[in-house]
N, CA, C and O atoms as a MOPAC input file, in Angstrom:
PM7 MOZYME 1SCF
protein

 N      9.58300 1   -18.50400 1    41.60500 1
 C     10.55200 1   -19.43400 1    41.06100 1
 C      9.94400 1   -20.08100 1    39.81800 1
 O      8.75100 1   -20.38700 1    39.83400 1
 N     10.79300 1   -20.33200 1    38.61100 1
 C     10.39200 1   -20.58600 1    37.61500 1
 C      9.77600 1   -22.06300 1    37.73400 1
 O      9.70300 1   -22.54700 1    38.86300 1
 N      9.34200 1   -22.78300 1    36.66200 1
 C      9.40700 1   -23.93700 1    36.88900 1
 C     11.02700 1   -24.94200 1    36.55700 1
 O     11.46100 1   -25.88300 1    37.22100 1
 N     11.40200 1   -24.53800 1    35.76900 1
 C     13.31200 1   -24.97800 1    35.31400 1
 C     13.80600 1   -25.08800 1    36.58600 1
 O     14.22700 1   -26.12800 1    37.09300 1
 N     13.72400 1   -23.48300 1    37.34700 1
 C     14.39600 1   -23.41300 1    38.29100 1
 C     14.21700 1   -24.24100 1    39.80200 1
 O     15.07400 1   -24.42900 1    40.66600 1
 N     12.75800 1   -24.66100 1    39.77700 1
 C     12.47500 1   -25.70100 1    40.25600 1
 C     12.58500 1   -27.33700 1    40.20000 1
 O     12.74900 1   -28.29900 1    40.95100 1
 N     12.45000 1   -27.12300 1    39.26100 1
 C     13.02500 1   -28.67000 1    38.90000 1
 C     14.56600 1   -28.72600 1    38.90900 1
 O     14.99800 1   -29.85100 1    38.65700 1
 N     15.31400 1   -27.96700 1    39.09300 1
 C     16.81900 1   -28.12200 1    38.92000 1
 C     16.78400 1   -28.26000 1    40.43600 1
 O     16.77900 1   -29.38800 1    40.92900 1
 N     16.75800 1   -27.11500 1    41.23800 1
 C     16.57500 1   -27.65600 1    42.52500 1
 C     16.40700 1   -29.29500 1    43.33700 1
 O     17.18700 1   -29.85500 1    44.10700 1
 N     15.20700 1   -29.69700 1    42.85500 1
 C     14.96200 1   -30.99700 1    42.88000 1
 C     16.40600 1   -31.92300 1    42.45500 1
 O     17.19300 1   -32.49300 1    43.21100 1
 N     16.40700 1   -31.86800 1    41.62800 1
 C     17.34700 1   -32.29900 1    40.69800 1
 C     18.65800 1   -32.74500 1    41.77600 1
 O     19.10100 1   -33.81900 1    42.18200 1
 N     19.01600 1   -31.24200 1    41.99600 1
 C     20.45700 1   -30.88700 1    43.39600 1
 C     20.49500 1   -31.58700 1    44.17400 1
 O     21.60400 1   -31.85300 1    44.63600 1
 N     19.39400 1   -32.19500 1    44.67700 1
 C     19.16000 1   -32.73700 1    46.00800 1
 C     20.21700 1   -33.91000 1    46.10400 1
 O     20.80100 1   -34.40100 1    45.13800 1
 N     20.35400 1   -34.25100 1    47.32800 1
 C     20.59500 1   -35.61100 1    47.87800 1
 C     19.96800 1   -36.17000 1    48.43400 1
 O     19.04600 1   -35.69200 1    49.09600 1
 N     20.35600 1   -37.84500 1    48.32900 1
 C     19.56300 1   -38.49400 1    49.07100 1
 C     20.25300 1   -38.52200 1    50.78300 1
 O     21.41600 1   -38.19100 1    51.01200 1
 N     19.21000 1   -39.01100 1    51.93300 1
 C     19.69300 1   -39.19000 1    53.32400 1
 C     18.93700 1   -40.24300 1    53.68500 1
 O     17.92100 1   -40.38400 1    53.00400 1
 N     19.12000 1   -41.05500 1    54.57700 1
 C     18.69100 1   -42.26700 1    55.36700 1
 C     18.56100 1   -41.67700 1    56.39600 1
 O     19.39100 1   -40.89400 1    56.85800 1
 N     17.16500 1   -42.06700 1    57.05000 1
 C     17.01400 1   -41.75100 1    58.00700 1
 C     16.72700 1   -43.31900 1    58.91900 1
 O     15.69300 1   -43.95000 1    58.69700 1
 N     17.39200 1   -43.64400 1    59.57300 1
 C     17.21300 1   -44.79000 1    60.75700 1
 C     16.68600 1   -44.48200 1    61.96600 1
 O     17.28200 1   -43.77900 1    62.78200 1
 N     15.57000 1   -44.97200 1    62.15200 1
 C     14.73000 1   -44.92100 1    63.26000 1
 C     14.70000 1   -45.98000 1    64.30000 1
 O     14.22900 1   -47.07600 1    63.99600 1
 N     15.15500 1   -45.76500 1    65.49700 1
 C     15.53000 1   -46.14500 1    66.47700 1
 C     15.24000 1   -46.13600 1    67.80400 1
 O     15.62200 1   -45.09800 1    68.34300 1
 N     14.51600 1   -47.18600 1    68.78600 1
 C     13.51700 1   -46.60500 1    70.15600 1
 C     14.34300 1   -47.55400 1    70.90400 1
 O     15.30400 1   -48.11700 1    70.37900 1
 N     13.92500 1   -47.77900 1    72.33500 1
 C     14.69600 1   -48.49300 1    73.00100 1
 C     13.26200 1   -49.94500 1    72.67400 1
 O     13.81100 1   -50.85600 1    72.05300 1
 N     12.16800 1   -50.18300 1    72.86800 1
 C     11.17400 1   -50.88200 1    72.57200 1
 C     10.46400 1   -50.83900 1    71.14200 1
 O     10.03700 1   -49.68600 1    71.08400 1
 N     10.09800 1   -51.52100 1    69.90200 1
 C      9.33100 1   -51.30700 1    69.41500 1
 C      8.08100 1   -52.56100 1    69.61900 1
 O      7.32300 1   -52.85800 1    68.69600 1
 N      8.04000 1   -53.05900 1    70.65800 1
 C      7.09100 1   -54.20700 1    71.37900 1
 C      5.81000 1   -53.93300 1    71.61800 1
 O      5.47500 1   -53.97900 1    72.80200 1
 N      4.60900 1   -53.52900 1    70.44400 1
 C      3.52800 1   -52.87600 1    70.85400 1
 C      2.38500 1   -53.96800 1    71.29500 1
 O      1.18500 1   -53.94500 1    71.02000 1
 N      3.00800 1   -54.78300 1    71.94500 1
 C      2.01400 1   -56.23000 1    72.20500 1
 C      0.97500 1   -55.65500 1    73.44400 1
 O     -0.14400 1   -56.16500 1    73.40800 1
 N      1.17700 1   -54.80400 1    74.37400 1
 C      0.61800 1   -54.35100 1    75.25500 1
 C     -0.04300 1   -53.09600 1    74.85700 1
 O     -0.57700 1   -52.55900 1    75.82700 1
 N     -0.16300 1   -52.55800 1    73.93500 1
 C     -0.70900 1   -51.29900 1    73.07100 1
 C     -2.45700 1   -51.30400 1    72.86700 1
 O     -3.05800 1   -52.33500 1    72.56800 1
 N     -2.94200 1   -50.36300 1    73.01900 1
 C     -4.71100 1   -50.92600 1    72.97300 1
 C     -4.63700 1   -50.42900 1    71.60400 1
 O     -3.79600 1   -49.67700 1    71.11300 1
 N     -5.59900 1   -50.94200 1    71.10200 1
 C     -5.98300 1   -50.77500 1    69.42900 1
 C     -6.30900 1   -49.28500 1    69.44300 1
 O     -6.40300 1   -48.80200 1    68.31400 1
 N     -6.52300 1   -48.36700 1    70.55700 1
 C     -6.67300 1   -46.99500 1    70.26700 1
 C     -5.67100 1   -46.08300 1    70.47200 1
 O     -5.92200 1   -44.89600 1    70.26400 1
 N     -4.09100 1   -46.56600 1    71.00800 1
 C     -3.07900 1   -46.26400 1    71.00600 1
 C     -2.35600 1   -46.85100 1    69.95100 1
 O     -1.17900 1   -46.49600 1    69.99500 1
 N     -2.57800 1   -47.52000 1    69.13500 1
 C     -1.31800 1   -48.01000 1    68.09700 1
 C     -2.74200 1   -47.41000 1    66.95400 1
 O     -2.64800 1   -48.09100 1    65.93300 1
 N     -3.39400 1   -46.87100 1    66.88200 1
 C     -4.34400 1   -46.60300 1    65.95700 1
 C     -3.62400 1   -44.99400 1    65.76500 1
 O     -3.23600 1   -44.66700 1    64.64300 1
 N     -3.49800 1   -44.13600 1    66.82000 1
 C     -2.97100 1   -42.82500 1    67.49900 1
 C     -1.89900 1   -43.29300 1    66.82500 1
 O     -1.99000 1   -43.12900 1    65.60800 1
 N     -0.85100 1   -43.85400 1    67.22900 1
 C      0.70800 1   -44.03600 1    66.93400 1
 C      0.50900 1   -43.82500 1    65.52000 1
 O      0.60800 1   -42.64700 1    65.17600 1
 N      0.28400 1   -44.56500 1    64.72000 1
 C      0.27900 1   -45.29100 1    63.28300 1
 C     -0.13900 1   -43.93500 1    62.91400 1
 O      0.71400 1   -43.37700 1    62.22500 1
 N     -1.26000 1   -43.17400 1    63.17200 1
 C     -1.59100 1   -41.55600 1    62.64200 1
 C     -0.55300 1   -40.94500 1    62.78700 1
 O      0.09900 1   -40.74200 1    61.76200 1
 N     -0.09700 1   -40.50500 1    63.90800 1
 C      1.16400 1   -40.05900 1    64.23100 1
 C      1.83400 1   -39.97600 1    62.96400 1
 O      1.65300 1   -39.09700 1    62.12100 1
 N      2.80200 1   -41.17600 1    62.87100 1
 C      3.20100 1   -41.61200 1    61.95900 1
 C      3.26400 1   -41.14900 1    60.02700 1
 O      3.98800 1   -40.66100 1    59.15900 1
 N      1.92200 1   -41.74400 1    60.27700 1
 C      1.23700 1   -40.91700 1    58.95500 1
 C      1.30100 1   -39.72200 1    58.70500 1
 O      1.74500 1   -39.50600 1    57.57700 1
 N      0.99000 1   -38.65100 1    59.40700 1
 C      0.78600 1   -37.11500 1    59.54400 1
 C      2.27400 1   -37.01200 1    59.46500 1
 O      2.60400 1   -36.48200 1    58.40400 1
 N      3.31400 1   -37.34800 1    60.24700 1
 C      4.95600 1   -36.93400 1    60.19800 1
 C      5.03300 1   -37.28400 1    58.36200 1
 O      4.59500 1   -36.53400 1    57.49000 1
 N      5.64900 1   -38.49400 1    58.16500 1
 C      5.48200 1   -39.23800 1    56.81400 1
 C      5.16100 1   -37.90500 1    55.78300 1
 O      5.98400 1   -37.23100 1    55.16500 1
 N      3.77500 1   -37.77900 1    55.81800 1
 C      2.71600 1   -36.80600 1    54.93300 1
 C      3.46400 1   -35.63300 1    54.50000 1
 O      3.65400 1   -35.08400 1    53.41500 1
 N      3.94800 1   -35.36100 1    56.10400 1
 C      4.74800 1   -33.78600 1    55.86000 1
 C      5.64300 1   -33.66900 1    55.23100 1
 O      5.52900 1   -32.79900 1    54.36800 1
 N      6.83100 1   -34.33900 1    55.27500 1
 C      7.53300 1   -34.34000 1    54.22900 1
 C      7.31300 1   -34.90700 1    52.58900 1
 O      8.02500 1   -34.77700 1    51.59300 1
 N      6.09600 1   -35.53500 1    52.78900 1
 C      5.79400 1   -36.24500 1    51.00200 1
 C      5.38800 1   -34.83000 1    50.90200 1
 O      6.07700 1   -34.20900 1    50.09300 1
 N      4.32800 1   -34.03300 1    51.57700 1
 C      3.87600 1   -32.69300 1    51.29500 1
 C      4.82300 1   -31.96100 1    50.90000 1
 O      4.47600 1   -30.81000 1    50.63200 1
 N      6.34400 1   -32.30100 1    50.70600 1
 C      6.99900 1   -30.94100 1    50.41300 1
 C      8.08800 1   -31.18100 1    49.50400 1
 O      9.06100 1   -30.49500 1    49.18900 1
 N      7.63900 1   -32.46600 1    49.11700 1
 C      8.07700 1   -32.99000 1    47.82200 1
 C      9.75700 1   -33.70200 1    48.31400 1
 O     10.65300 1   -33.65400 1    47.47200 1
 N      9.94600 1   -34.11900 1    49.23900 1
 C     11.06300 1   -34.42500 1    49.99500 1
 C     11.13400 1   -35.99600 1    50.44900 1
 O     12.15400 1   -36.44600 1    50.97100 1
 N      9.93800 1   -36.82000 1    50.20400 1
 C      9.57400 1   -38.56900 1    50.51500 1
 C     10.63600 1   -38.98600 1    49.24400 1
 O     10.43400 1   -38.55600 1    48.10900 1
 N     11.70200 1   -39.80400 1    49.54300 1
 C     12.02500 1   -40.21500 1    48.15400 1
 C     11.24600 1   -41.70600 1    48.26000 1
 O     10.44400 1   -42.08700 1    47.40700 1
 N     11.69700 1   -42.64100 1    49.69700 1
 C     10.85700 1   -43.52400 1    49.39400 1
 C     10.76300 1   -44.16100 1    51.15800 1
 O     11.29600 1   -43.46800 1    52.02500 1
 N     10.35000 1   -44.94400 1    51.39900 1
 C      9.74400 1   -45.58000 1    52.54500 1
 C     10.29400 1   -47.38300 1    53.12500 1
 O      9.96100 1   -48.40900 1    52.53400 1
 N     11.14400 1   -47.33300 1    54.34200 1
 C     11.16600 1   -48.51500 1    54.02200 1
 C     10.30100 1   -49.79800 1    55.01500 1
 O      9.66000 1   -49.06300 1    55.76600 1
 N     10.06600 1   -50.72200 1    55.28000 1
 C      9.27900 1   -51.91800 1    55.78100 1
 C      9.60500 1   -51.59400 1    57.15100 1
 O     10.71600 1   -51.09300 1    57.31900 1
 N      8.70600 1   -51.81500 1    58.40100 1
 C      9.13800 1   -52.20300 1    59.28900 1
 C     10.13100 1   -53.43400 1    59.58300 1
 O      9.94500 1   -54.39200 1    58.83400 1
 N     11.01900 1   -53.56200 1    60.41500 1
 C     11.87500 1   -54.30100 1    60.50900 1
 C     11.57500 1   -55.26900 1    61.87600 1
 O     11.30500 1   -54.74300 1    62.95600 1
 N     11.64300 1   -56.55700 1    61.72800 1
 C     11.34100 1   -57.73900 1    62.45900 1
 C     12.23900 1   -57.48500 1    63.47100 1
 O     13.43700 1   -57.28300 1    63.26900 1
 N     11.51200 1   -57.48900 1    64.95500 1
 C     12.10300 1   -57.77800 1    66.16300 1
 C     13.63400 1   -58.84500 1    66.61300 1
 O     14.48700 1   -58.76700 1    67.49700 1
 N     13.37500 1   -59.78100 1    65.48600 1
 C     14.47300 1   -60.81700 1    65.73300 1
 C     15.05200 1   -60.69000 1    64.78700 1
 O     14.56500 1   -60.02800 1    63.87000 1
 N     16.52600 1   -61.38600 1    64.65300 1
 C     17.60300 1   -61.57500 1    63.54000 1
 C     18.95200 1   -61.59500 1    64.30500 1
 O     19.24000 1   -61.07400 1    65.38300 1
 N     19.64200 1   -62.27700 1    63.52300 1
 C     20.97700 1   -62.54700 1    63.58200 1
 C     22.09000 1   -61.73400 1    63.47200 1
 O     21.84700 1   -60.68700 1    62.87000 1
 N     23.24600 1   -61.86700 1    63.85700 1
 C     24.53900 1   -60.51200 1    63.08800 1
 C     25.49400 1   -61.38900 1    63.66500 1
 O     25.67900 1   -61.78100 1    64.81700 1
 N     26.40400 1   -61.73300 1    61.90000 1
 C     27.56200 1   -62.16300 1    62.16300 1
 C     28.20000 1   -61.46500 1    61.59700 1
 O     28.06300 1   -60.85100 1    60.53900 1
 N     29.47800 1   -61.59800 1    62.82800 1
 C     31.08100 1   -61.29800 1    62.85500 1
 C     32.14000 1   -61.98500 1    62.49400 1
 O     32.31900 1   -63.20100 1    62.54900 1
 N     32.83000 1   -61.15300 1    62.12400 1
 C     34.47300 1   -61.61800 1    61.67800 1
 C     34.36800 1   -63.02700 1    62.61800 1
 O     33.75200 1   -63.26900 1    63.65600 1
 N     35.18100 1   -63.76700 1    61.83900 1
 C     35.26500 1   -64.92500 1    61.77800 1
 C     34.51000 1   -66.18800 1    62.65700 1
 O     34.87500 1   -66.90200 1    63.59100 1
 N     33.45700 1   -66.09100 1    61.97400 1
 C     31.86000 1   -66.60400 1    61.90500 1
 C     31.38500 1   -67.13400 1    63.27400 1
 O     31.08000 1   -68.25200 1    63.68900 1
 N     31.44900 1   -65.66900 1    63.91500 1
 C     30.48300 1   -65.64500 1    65.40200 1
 C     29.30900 1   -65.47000 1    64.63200 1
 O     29.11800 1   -64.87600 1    63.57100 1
 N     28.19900 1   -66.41900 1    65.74600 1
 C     26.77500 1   -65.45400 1    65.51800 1
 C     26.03700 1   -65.40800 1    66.43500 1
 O     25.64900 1   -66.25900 1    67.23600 1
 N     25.76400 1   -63.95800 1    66.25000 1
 C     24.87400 1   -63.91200 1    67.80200 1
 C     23.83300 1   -63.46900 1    67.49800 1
 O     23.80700 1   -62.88700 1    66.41300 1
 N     22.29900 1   -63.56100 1    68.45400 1
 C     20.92000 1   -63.74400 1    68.00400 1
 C     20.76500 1   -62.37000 1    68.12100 1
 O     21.62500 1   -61.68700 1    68.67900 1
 N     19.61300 1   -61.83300 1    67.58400 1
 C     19.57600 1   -60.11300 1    67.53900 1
 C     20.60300 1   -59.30200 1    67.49500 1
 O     21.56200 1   -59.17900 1    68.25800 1
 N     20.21300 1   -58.57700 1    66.20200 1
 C     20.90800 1   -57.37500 1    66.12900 1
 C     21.44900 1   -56.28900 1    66.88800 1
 O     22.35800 1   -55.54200 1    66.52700 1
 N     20.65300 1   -56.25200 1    68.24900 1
 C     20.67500 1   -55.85900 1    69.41800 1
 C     21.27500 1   -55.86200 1    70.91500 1
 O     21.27600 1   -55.18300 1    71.94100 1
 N     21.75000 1   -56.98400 1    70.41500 1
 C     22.57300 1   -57.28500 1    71.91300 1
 C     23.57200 1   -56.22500 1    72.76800 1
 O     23.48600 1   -56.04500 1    73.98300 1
 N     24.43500 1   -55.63200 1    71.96400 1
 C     25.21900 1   -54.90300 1    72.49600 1
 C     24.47300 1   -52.90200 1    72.59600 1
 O     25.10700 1   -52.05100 1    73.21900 1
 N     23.39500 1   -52.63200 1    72.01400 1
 C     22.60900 1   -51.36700 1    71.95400 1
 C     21.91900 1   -51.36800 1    73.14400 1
 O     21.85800 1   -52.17400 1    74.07300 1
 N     21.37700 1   -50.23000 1    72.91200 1
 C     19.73600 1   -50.34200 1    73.59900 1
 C     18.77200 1   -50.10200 1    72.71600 1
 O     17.62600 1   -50.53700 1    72.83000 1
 N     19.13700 1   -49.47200 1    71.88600 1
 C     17.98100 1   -49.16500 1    70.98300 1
 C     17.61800 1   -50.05300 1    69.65300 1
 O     18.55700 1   -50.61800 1    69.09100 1
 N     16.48400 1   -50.17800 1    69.20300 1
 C     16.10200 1   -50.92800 1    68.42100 1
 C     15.75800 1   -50.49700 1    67.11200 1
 O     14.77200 1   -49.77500 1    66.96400 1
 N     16.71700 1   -50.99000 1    65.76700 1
 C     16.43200 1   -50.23500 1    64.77200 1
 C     15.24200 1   -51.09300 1    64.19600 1
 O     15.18800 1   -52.31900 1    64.10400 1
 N     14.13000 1   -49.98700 1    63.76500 1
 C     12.80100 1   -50.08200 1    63.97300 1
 C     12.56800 1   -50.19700 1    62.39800 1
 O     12.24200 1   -51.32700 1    62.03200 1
 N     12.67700 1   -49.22100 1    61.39600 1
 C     12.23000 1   -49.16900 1    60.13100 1
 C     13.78600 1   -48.17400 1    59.52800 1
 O     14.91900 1   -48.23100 1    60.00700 1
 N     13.29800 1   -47.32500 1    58.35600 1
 C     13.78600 1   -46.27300 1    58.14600 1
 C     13.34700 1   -46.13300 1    56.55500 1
 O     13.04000 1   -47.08200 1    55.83200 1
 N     13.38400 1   -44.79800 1    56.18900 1
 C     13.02100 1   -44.08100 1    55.01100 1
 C     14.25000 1   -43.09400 1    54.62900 1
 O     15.03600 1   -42.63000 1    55.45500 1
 N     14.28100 1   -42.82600 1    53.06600 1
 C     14.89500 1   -42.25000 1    52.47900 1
 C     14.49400 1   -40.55700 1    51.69700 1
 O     13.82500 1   -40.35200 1    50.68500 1
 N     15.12100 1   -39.63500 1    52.52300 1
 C     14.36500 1   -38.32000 1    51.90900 1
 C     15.55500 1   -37.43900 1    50.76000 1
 O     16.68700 1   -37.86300 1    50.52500 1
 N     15.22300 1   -36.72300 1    50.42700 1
 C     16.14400 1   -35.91500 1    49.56000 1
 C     15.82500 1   -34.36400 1    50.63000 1
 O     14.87000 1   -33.88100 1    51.23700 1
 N     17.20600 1   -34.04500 1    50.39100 1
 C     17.02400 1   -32.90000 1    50.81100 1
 C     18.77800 1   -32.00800 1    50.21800 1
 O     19.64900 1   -32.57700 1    49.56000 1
 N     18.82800 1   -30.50100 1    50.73200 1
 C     20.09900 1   -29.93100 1    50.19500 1
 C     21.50800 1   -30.33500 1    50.65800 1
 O     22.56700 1   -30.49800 1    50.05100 1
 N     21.05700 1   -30.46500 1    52.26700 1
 C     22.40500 1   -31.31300 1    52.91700 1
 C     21.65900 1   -31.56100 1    53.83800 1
 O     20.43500 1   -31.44900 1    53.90500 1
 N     22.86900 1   -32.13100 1    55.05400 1
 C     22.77600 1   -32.65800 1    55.74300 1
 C     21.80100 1   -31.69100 1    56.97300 1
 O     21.00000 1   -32.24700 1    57.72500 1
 N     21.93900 1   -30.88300 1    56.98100 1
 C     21.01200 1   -29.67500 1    58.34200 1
 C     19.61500 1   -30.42300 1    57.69900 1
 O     18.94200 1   -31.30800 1    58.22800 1
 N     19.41700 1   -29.77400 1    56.40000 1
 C     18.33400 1   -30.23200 1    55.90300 1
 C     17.33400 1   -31.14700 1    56.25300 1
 O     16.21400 1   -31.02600 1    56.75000 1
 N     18.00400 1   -32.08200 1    55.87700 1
 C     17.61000 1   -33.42400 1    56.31000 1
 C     17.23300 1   -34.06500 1    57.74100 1
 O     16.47100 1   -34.99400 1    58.00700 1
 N     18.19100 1   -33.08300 1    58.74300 1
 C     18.06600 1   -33.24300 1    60.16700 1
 C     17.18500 1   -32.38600 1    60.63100 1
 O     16.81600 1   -32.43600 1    61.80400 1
 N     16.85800 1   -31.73300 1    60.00500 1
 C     15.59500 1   -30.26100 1    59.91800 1
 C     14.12800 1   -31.47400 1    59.95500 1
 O     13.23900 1   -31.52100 1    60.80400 1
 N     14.30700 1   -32.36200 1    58.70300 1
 C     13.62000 1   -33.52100 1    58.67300 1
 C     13.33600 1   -34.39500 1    59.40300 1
 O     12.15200 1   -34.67700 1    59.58800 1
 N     13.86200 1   -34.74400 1    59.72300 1
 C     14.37500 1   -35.74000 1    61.17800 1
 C     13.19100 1   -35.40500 1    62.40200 1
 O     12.67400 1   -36.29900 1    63.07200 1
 N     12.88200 1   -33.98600 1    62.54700 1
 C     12.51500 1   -33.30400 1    63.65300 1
 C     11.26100 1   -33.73900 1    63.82900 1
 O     10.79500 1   -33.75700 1    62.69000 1
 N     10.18200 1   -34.21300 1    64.81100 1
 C      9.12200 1   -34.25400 1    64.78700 1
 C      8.71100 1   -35.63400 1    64.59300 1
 O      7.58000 1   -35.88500 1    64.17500 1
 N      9.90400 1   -36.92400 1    64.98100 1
 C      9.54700 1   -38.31200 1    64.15100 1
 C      9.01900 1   -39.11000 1    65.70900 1
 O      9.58800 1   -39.13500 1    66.80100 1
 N      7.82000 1   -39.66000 1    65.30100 1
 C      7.38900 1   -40.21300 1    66.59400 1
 C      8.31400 1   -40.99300 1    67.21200 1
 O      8.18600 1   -41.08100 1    68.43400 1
 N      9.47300 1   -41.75500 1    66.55500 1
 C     10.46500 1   -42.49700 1    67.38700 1
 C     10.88000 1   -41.39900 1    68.66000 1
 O     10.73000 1   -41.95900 1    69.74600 1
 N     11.23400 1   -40.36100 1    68.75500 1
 C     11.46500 1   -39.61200 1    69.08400 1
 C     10.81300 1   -39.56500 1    70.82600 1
 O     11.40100 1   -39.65300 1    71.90400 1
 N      9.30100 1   -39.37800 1    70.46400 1
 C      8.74700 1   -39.47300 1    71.36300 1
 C      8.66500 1   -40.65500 1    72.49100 1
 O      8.15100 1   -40.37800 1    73.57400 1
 N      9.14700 1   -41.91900 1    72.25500 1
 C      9.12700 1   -42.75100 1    72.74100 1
 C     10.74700 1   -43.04200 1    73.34000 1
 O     11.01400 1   -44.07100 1    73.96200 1
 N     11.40800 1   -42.34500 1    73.14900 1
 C     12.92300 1   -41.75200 1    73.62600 1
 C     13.80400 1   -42.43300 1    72.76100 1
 O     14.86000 1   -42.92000 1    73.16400 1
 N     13.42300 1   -42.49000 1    71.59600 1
 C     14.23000 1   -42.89600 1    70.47100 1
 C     15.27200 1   -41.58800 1    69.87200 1
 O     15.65900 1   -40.55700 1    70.42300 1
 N     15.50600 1   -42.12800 1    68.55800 1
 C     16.82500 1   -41.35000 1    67.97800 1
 C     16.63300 1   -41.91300 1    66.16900 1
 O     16.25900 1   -42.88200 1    65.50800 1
 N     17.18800 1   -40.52600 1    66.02000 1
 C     16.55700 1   -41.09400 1    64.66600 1
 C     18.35000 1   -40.70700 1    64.09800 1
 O     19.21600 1   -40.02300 1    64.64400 1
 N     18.36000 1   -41.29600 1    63.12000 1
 C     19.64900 1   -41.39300 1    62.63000 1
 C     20.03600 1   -41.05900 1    61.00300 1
 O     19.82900 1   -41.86200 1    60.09400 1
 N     20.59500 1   -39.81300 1    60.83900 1
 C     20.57100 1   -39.40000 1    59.25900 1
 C     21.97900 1   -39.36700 1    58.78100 1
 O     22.87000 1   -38.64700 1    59.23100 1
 N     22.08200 1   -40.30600 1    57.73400 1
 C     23.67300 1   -40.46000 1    57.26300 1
 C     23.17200 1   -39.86500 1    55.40800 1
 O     21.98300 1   -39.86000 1    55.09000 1
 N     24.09800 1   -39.49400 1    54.57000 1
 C     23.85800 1   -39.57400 1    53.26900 1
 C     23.83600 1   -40.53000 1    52.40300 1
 O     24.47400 1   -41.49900 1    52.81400 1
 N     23.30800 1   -40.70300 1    51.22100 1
 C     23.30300 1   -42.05700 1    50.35000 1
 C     24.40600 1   -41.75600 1    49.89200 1
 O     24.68400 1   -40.56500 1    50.03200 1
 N     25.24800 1   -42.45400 1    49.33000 1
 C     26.23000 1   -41.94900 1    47.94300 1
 C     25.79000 1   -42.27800 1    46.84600 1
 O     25.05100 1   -43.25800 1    46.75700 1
 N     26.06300 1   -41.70100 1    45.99800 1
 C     24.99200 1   -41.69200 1    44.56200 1
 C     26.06700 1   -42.42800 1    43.17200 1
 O     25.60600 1   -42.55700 1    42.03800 1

């Protein structure tokens, strides 16, 4: 493949959100050699896709607590109340479509912890 033809490729892509989602992300009981493991984990998944030129970008872990208000100004404490699962972080990859991207998806430590990872498209 040329290089043009590579970079156009790139180019094609879309963006996808990926939302990462566990029923716990509470690592208060975690020994420093299991959240050391996790966090690699992590890293090594992450890596693989920056390795393939597919990381568009990365976002913050997301705080255990927070608010969500509703139509006509309920508010109730955590985002969580009515789920089980806890949206944890999430990152943004490019890929051709949507398989793609869920091709991506595959292998995300949320996963392992009986999470769900969640891939919608950006609109551009």
């Amino acid at each position: 493949m040329s290089h043009e033809s590579a970079t156009q490729n790139i180019s094609n892509m879309k963006e996808f959100l990926l939302l990462f989602r566990q029923p716990s992300y509470d690592y208060s009981k975690v020994s420093p050699k299991e959240m050391q493991a996790l966090t690699q984990k992590w890293q090594d998944w992450v890596g693989g896709i920056a390795a393939q030129g597919k990381l568009e970008r990365t976002g913050q872990r997301l705080a255990l607590e927070g608010k969500v208000l509703r139509a006509g100004g309920v508010i109730t404490d955590g985002p969580f109340v009515e789920i089980r699962e806890m949206l944890g972080s999430f990152m943004v990859v490019k890929a051709e479509n949507i398989e793609e991207a869920t091709t991506l998806a595959h292998g995300c430590p949320a996963l392992d912890a009986g999470g769900s990872v969640e891939i919608r498209p950006v609109y551009q």
